[in-house]
N, C-alpha and C positions, 0 to 999 in steps of 0.2 A: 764338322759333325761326326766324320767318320773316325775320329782319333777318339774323342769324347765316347765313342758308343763301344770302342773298342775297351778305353781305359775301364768302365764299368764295373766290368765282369771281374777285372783281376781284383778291385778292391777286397770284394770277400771273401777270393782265394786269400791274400794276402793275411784278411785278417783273424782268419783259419790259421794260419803258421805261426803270425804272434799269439792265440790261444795257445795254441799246443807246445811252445817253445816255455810258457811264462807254466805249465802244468807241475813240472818239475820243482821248480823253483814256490810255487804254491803249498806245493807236499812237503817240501821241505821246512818253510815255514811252520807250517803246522805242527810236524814233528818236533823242530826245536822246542816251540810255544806247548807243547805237553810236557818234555822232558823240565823245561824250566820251571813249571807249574810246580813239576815234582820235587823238583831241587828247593827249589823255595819254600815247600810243603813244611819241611822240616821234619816229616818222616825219616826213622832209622831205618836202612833199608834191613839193619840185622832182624828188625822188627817185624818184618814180611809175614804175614799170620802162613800155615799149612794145612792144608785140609788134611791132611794123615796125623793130625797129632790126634791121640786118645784113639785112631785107628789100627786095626794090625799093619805091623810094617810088611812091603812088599818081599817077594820071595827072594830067595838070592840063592842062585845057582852060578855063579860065577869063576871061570879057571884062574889056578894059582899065579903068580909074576914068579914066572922057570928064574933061579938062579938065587930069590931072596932069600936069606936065611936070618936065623933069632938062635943068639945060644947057640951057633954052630950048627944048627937042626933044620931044614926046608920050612917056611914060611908055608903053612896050610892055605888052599883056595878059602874063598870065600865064599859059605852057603849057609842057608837058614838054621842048619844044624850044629855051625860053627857059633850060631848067637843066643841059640835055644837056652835058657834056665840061667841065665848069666845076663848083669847088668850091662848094656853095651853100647858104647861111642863108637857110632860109625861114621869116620873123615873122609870126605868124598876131597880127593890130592891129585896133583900131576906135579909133575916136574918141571913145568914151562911156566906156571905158574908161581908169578913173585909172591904174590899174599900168603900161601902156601907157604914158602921157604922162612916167612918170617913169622908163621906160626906154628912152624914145625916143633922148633924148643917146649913150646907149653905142650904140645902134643905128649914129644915126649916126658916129660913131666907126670903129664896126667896118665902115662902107662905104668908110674913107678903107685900109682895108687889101686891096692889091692882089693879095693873097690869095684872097679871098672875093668872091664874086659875091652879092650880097643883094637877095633878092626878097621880094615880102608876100603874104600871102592879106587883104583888107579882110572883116573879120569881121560879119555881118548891121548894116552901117552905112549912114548915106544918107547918099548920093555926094556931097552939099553940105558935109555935117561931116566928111566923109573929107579933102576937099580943104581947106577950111579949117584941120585939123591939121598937116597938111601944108604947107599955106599959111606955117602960125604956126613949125611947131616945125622944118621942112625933112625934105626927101625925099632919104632914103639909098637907093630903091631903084630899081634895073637894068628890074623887070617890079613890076607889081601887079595882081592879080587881084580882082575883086569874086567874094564870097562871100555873097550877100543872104537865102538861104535857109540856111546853115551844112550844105550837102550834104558840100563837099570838105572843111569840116573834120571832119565825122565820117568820110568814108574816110581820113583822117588820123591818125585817135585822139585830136582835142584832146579835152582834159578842160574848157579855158576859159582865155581871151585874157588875157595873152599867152604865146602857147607859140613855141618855135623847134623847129627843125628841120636838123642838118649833115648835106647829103646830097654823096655823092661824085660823081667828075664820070664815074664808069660808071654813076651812079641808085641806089645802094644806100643807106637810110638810117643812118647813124654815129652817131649820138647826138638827145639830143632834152631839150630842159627847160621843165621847166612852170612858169612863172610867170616876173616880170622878170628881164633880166639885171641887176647891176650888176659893178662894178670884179672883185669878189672872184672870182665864179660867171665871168667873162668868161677873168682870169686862173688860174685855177686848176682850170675843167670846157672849157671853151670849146677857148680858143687851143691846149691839148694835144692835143686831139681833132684839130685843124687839123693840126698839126705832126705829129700820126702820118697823117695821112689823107696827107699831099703826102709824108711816106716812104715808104710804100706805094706812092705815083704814081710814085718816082723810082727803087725799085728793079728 
């Protein structure tokens, strides 16, 4: 009787610890079971709607990356005044990031169009591997701002590098895509957005 009265009590302890041990392993569950939800969704995640489009874009007061140059000439900071009265694609980059490096080429591309004004935001990167990408792959842009704490890209709405941004040249954000561009997403989301933003300017 006395082992029996003793045994008892532990049962509930006990099944107090398979609770708490199986908690983990629950959360996880669940977690996976949204992500695949998502996956399976068939949502593009380029497609992620932004509450700042048709909104004014956020301020940008952001210090220059010491060391980049364009034309032999110091790379300007990056600030609101830098984007003021000019059409502007603004590439939120880092150097760590692969997606980046493989959409760097259309980047530059799209700085050889005298159209666009193209600025960066340098995304929580050290100023060495910044300028070394740069170095390596060449500097499409007008202004670039260091972003070391990812402050301006959360008053941005980035989700994660690389994102752009087609802001008009009265500040108003036009469109915005999450993740690399290439040829297709350039000619087919991009450059229409251009072509209606400079009709708008013209009429």
């Amino acid at each position: 009787m006395s082992e029996t009265a003793a045994e008892k009590p532990a049962q509930p302890s006990r099944l107090r610890r398979i609770i708490v041990a199986l908690i983990p392993l629950a959360v996880f569950v669940a977690l996976a079971a949204i992500f695949l939800t998502q996956l399976l969704s068939g949502k593009d995640i380029s497609a992620l709607p932004s509450a700042l489009i048709g909104r004014p874009a956020p301020e940008l007061k952001l210090a220059a990356l010491d060391g980049a140059v364009s034309g032999g000439k110091p790379v300007p900071a990056l600030t609101t005044a830098a984007i003021r009265g000019k059409l502007t694609l603004v590439n939120v980059w880092a150097s760590w990031c692969i997606p980046c490096r493989e959409e760097h080429p259309v980047i530059l591309g799209l700085s050889r169009d005298d159209r666009l004004n193209i600025v960066g935001i340098n995304y929580k990167d050290r100023p060495d591997a910044a300028l070394g990408f740069l170095g390596e792959l060449g500097n499409p842009f007008k202004a670039i701002g260091v972003d070391p704490k990812g402050a301006a890209a959360i008053d941005w709405g980035v989700y994660g590098v690389p994102e752009s941004f087609l802001v008009s040249p009265s500040g108003v954000i036009l469109y915005k895509h999450v993740g690399p561009f290439d040829d297709n997403s350039v000619q087919n989301e991009l450059l229409p957005e251009v072509e209606k933003a400079l009709g708008k300017a013209k009429s």
